[in-house]
NUKEFI-240161 format. One line per 3 residues: their letters; for each residue x, z, y of C-alpha. Coordinates in Angstrom, 1 decimal. Layout:
<atoms>
a> X:Z:Y; ...
</atoms>
This chain:
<atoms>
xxx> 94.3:129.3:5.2; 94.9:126.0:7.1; 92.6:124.1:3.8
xxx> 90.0:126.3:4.8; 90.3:125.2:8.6; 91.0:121.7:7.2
xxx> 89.7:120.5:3.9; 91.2:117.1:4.5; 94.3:118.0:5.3
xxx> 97.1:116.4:2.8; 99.2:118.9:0.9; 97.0:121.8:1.8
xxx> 97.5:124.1:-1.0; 100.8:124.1:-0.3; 102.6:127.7:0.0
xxx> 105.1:125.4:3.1; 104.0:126.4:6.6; 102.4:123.6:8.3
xxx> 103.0:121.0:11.0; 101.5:119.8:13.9; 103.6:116.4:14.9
xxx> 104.0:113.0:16.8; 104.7:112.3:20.1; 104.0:114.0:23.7
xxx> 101.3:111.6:25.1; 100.0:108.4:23.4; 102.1:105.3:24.5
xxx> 100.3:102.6:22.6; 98.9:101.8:19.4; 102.2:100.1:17.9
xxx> 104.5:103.1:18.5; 101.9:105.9:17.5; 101.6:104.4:14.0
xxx> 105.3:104.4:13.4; 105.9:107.6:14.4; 102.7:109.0:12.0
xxx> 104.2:106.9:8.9; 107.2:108.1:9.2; 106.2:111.9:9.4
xxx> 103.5:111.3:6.6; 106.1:109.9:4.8; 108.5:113.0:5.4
xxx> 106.0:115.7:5.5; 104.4:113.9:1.7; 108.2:114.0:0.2
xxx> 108.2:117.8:1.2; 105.0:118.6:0.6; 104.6:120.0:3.6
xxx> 100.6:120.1:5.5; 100.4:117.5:8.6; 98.5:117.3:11.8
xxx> 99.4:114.1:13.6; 100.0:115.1:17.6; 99.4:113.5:20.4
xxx> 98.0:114.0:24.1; 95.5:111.0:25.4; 96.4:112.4:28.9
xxx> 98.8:114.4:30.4; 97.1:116.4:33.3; 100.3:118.9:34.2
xxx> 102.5:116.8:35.8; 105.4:117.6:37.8; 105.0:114.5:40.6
xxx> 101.8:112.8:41.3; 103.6:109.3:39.9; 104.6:111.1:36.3
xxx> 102.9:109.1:33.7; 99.5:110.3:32.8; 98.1:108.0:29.8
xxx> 97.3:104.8:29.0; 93.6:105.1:29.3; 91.2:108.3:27.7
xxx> 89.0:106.2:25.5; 91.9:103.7:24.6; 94.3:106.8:23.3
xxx> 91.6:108.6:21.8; 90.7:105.5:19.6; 94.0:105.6:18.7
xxx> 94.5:109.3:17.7; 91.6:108.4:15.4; 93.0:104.9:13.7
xxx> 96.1:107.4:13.2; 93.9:109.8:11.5; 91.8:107.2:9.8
xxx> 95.0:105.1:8.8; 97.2:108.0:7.2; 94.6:110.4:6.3
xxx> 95.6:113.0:8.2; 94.1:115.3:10.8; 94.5:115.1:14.5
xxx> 94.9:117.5:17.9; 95.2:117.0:21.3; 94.8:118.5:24.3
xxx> 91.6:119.5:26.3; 92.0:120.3:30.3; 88.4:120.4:31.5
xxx> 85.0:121.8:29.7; 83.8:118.3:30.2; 86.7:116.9:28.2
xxx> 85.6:118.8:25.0; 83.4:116.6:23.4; 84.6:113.4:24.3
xxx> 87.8:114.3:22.7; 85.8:116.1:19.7; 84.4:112.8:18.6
xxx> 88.0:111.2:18.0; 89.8:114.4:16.3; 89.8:117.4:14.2
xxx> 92.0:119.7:16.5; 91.0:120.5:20.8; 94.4:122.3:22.3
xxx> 93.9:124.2:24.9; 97.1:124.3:27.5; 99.1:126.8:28.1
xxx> 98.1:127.3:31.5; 94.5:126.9:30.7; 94.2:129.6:28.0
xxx> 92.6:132.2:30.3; 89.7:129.6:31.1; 86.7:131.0:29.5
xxx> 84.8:127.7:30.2; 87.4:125.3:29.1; 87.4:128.0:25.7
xxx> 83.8:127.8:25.3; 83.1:124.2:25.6; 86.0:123.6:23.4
xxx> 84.8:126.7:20.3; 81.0:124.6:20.3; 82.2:121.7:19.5
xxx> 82.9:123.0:16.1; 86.1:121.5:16.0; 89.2:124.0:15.4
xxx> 90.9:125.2:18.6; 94.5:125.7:19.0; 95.2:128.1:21.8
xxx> 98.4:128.0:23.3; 99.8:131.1:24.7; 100.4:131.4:28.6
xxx> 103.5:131.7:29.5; 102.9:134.4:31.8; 101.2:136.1:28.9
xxx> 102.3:139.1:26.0; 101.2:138.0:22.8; 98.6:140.8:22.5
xxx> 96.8:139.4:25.4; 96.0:136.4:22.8; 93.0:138.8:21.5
xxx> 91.0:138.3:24.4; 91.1:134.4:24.1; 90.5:134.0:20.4
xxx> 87.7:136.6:21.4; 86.3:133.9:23.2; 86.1:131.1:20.6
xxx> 84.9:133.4:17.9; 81.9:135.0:20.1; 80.9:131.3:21.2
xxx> 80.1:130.8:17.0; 83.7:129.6:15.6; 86.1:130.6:13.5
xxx> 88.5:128.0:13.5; 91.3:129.2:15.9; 95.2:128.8:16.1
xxx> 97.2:130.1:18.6; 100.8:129.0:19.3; 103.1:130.0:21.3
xxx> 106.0:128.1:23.9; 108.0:130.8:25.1; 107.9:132.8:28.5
xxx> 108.5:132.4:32.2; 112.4:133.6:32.6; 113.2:133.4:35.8
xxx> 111.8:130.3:37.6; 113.6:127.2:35.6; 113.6:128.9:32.4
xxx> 111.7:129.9:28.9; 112.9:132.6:27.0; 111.0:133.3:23.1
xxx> 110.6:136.7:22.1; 109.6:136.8:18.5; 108.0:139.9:18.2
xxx> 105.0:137.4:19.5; 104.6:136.1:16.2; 103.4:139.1:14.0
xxx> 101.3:140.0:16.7; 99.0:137.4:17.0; 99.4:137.7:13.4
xxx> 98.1:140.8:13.5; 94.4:139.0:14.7; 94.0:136.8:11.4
xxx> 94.2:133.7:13.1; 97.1:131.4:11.9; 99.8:131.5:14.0
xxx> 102.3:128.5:15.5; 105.5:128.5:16.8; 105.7:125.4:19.2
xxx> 109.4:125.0:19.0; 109.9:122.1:21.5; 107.9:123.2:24.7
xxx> 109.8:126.8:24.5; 113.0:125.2:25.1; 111.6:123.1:28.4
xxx> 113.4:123.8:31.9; 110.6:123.3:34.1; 110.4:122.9:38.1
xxx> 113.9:121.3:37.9; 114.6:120.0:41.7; 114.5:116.5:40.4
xxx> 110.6:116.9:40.1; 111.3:116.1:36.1; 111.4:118.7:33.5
xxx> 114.7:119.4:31.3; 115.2:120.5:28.0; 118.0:121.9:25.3
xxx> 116.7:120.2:22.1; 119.6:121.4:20.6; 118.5:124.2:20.1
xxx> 114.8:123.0:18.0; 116.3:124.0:14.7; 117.5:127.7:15.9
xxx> 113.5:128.5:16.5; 112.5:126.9:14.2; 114.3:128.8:12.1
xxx> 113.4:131.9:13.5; 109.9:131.1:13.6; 109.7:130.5:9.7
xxx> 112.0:133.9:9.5; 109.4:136.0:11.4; 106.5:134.2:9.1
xxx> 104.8:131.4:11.5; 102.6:129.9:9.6; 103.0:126.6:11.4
xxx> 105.4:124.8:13.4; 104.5:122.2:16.4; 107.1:119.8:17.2
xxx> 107.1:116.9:19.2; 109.3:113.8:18.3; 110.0:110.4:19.4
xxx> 112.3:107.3:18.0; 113.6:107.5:21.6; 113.0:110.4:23.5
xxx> 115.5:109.4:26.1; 113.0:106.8:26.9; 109.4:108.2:26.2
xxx> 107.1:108.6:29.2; 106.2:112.8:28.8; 108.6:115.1:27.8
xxx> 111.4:113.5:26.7; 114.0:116.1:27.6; 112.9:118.5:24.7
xxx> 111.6:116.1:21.9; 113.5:115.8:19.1; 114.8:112.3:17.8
xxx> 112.1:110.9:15.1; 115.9:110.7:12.8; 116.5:114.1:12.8
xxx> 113.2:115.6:11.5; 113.7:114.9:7.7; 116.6:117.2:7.7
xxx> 115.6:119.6:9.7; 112.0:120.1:7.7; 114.3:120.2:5.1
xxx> 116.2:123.4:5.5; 113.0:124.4:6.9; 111.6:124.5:3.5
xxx> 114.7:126.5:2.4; 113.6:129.1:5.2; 110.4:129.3:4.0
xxx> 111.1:129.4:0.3; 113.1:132.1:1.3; 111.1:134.5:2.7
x> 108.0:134.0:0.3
</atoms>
């Protein structure tokens, strides 16, 4: 199904779920090219279908002097070297209607936020671009709520939706993953994505920065695969003690060859 969504992507006929990678937000040219070899390296070896990820700006931030980007036109230009370099797709995220086409004309993928997935505008302008749309589920959201927002891409004239979900609000500083969510956005023949770095944040910590318990990536990703995601979204870093977005939950670039790895072995599995 993703080949169909993406007839460029590399390793498409592949029976492996597929991966949306890279870092949080574009930091600079330099760094986003490392990180995109090295996972096109990985992801070729396991013949595994890549998306290189990457946000050109980060509008959710928890204090008004968290980094936001290094520019929109400058990160967009180089999501698209990435993609032009490698050969691979790209996504990133959307926050405003307005936002839609400018990204459009850099990558393959517009990702709508979690928090933004309810906004019909921001899911129309986003579905006529043409470009696929990867909805993320709210976290205040059950997965069968999902229906109504891929509703809204497919009656606006496209096709091409994902829809991945990050866990739930538990409590207030908390996410908690129920994986019944998968088979039921299943269940709306869209592919579905377990985003197995964002569903082990700790938001709204008192230090005004968001934690994280990446030790736990591999348990849901494991689970994910188990309960038949068809794709996995995972941020990683060379440093992510040091990144500017979201470095509490990324996993280390080092560690994502093994853990795709066993993946695989889920995967095979299962099939």
């Amino acid at each position: 199904m993703i080949q169909s969504y993406l007839p460029h992507i590399k390793n498409g006929q592949s029976a492996n779920f597929f991966l949306m990678a890279g870092p949080c937000a574009i930091e600079g040219e330099d760094i986003a090219l490392r990180i995109a070899e090295k996972i096109v390296t990985i992801t070729d070896k396991l013949n595994i279908p890549y998306i290189f990820k990457g946000s050109y700006r980060k509008a959710n931030r928890s204090r008004v002097d968290s980094f936001t980007g290094i520019g929109d036109e400058k990160a967009l230009k180089i999501l698209e070297k990435v993609g032009q370099t490698f050969g691979v797709p790209t996504v990133t995220d959307i926050h405003e209607s307005h936002e839609a086409a400018l990204a459009a004309a850099y990558v393959d993928v517009l990702q709508i936020p979690a928090f933004l997935c309810r906004q019909t505008e921001l899911l129309v302008a986003a579905a006529e671009t043409g470009k696929v749309v990867n909805i993320k589920k709210g976290q205040f959201l059950s997965a069968e709520s999902m229906k109504f927002a891929v509703d809204k891409v497919i009656d606006s004239g496209n096709n091409k939706v994902f829809l991945t979900d990050r866990g739930n609000t538990f409590g207030y500083q908390d996410l908690i993953v129920d994986f019944r969510g998968i088979p039921q956005m299943k269940a709306f023949q869209v592919p579905t994505v377990m985003d197995c770095t964002h569903s082990l944040q700790q938001p709204n910590q008192t230090s005004g920065v968001t934690g994280g318990k990446p030790e736990l990536i591999e348990t849901i990703a494991k689970a994910a695969i188990a309960v038949g995601a068809d794709g996995l979204f995972i941020e990683t870093h060379p440093d992510p003690a040091n990144a500017k977005s979201d470095g509490a939950n990324m996993l280390h670039l080092d560690l994502l060859e093994g853990l795709l790895t066993k993946l695989v072995r889920v995967r095979e599995a299962i099939l």
